[in-house]
N, C-alpha and C positions, 0 to 999 in steps of 0.2 A: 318465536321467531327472533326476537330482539334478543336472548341467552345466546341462541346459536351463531348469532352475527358475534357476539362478543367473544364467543370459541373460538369461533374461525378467526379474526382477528387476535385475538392471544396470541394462537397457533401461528399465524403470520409472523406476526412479530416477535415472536422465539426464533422460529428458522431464522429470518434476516437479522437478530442481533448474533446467532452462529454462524452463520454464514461471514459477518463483520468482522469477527473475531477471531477466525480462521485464516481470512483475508489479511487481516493489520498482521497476524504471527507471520504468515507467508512474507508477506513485505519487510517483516524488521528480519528474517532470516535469509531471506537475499540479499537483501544490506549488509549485511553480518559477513555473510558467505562470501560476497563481492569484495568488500573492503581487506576483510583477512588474505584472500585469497591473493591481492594486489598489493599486500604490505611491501615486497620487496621491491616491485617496481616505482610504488610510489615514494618510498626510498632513493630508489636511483632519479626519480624525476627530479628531488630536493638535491642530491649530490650537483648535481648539474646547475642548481641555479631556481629551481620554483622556491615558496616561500611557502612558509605554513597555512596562511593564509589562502595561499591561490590553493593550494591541495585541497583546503576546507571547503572554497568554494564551486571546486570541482566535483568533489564529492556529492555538495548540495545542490549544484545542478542536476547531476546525474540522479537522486535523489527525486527529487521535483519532475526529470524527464520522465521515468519509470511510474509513478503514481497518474499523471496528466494522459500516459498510453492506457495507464491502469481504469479510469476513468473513460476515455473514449472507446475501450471495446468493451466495457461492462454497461456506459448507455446506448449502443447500438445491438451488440450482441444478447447484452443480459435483458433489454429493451423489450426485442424480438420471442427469446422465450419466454419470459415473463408471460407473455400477451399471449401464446400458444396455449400455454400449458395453462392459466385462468380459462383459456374461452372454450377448451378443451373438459377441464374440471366443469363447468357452468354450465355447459351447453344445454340449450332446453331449458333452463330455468330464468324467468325473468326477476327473478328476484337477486341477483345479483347479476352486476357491470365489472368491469373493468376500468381502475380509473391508476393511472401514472400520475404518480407528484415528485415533483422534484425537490419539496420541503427535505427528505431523507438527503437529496445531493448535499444541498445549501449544507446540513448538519456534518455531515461526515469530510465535505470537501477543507474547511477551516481546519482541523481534528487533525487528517491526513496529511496536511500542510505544512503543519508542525511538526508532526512528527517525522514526514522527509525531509526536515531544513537541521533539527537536533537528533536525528539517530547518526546521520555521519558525520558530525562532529564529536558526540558522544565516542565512538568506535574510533578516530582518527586520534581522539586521546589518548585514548586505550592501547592503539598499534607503534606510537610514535613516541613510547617515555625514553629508549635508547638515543642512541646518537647514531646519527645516518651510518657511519660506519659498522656499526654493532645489527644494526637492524639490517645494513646487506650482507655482513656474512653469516648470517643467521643459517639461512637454508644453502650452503655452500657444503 
């Protein structure tokens, strides 16, 4: 009994570090996608008068918005199946519960954090070596 508890848990925690890691690639490739996509207008924002600075911290808001939505319907929605699909596999058997912890949020929320405060500044380095004028007529 005590081997099988420890399969099943393996097994567990395989899927969710794929599932993690699936997830953070998703996230650094919308960031990616977004920022690229926005280089010319966040060009013309600087032409007009933003500063490097406000761009960066724009980005890292937006950043920070995206991950915190990312969050709120993966504890309510991913919450929900979770709990389905355990009580669904178990059913009949008393030998396993269902238990939610949020130790896994606590870890991954710091992680996340970071990484949406340094991927768009990373990438706004990346987009911004020209000079405003060079980076708007880029796509002309």
């Amino acid at each position: 009994m005590k081997s099988e508890n420890q399969q099943l848990a393996l097994i567990g925690f395989t899927l969710c570090a794929v599932i993690l890691l699936i997830g953070i690639l998703n996230f650094i490739n919308t960031t990616m996608t977004n920022i690229f996509s926005r280089q010319q207008e966040l060009a013309m924002l600087q032409s007009i008068g933003m500063t490097a600075s406000q761009s960066k911290k724009m980005l890292i808001l937006e950043g920070i918005y995206y991950m915190i939505m990312t969050f709120l319907v993966f504890t309510t929605v991913g919450y929900a199946i979770s709990y389905f699909v355990v009580n669904t596999m178990v059913e009949g058997s008393s030998a396993y519960t269902y238990h939610f912890s949020f130790m896994p949020f606590m870890i991954c929320f710091p992680v996340l954090l970071i990484l949406a405060c340094m991927l768009p500044v990373y990438m706004y380095k990346i987009i911004s070596r020209g000079s405003v004028v060079q980076r708007l007529q880029e796509n002309e």
